[in-house]
C-alpha positions, 0 to 999 in steps of 0.5 A, a space after each residue: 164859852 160857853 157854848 153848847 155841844 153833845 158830841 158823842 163823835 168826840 166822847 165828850 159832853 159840854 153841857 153848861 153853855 156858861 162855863 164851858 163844862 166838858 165831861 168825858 163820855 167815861 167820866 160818868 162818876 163825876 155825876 155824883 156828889 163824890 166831892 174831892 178824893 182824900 178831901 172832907 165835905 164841908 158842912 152846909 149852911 143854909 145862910 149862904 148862897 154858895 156858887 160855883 163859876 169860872 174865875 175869868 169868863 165875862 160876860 158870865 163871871 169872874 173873880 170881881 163878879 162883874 159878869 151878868 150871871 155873877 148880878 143874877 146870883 146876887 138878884 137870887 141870894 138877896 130874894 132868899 135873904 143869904 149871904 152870898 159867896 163863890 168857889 171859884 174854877 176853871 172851866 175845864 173837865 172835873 168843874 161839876 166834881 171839883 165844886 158842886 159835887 164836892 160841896 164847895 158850893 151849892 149852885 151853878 149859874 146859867 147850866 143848860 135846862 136839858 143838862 142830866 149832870 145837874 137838878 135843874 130850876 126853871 129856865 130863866 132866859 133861853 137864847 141863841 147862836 148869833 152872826 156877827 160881823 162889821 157894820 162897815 162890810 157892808 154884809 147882810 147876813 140874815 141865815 145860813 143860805 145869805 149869799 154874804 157868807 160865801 165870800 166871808 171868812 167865818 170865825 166858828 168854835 169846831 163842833 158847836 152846833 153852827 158847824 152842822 149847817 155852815 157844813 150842810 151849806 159848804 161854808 166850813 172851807 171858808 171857816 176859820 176853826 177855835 177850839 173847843 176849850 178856850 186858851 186860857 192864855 187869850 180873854 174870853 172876847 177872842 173871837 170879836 178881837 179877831 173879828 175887830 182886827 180884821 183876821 175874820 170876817 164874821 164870827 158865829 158865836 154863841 149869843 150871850 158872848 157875841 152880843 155883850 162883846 159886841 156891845 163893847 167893841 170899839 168898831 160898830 158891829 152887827 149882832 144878828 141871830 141865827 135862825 134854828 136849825 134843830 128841825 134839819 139837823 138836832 146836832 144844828 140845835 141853836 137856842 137853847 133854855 137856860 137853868 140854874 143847877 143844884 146836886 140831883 138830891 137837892 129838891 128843896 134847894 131847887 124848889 127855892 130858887 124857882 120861887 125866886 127866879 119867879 119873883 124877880 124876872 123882871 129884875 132877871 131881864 134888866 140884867 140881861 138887857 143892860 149885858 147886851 144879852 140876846 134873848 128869846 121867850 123861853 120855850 117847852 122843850 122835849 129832853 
């Protein structure tokens, strides 16, 4: 999922909203470009935009590169006229070790903007949870107060910042809870799959997710965006900037990619439009 929780209760720290990437509290060594124990680094080409991304997680990436991420990273390969490649992992803890900081490749897409793992570019797009839900259920769900979800089944990733105003709201106890980290035994579309069937009412999902899955259901569904809730609680913060992330040393390289994602927004925003990716201006933030 890439979804987005800081969650000290649990120890443990997702921070890439594309990849889902969990790194235990006590995994603080994993921050540096220690790489693979027992494994040398491979040498750096500077002809290659090497990546990093998970196997299977449309609509960010996968091994057939159809995810929109996977088109943003050719958009910036093609601008810095390198070859493009990938390593290929599973979303789960030791991402960033087992890849960027073992040199395997030399970028990671869609990483949060405040994300301390990583050195930043830019933010090239920033969005949102998003309820979604039936067009034929006749809701009208606008926020977190709309009357509607009272009486809906709510389908929510435990932890993820929603939870913190459906709780505020006494709505957990008609929430359906998935876990945190995806089964890998179920397609990343899991929870509109539910929703399609009929298991939940309305899913509260991160944007990127709810709107391309919704995009491609075959019932009529409505996407709408949930309203920030940071102001409130900062453990409810819903939208957030999105950034592409190098190694901490790794200045030059990041100094690059700003220059392109600068050059080739527009191209940046068609992707996303043509994924059905919710999106906002993107917004100064305090870390």
């Amino acid at each position: 999922m890439t979804l987005i929780n800081i969650s000290k209760m649990l120890g443990v720290v997702c921070l890439a909203v594309t990849s889902n990437v969990c790194v235990a509290a006590d995994d603080a060594a994993s921050y540096l470009d220690e790489g693979r124990i027992g494994e040398a680094m491979p040498a750096d080409d500077p002809n290659l935009f090497r990546v990093c991304a998970p196997k299977d997680n449309l609509p960010f990436s996968n091994e057939k590169q159809e995810g929109f991420e996977n088109k943003i990273a050719e958009v910036i390969a093609k601008d810095l006229g390198k070859k493009l490649t990938y390593e290929f992992w599973y979303d789960r803890q030791g991402f960033i070790r087992n890849t960027l900081s073992a040199h395997r490749c030399d970028v990671v897409m869609g990483t949060a903007t405040e994300a301390d793992m990583t050195l930043n570019s830019e933010p090239y797009y920033r969005s949102g949870y998003v309820f979604v839900y039936k067009k034929s259920s006749g809701y009208s769900i606008k926020d977190f107060d709309s009357p509607d979800l009272h009486r809906a089944k709510i389908g929510v990733i435990m932890e993820s910042p929603p939870t913190r105003p459906l709780n505020d709201k006494d709505l957990l106890g008609n929430s359906r809870p998935y876990r945190m980290q995806r089964d890998l035994n179920l397609p990343p579309s899991f929870m509109i799959d539910d929703l399609v069937k009929g298991d939940i009412d309305v899913a509260v999902v991160w944007g990127p997710i709810g709107g391309y899955f919704a995009k491609k259901a075959m019932s009529d569904l409505v996407v709408v965006p949930a309203p920030e809730y940071e102001q409130l609680n900062p453990h409810g913060k819903e939208y957030w900037n999105i950034s592409v992330g190098v190694r901490k040393k790794d200045k030059e390289r990041i100094a690059m990619i700003n220059g392109a994602l600068e050059r080739r927004k527009d191209d940046i925003v068609k992707i996303l439009d043509e994924f059905g990716i919710p999106h906002v201006p993107v917004v100064a933030e305090k870390n």
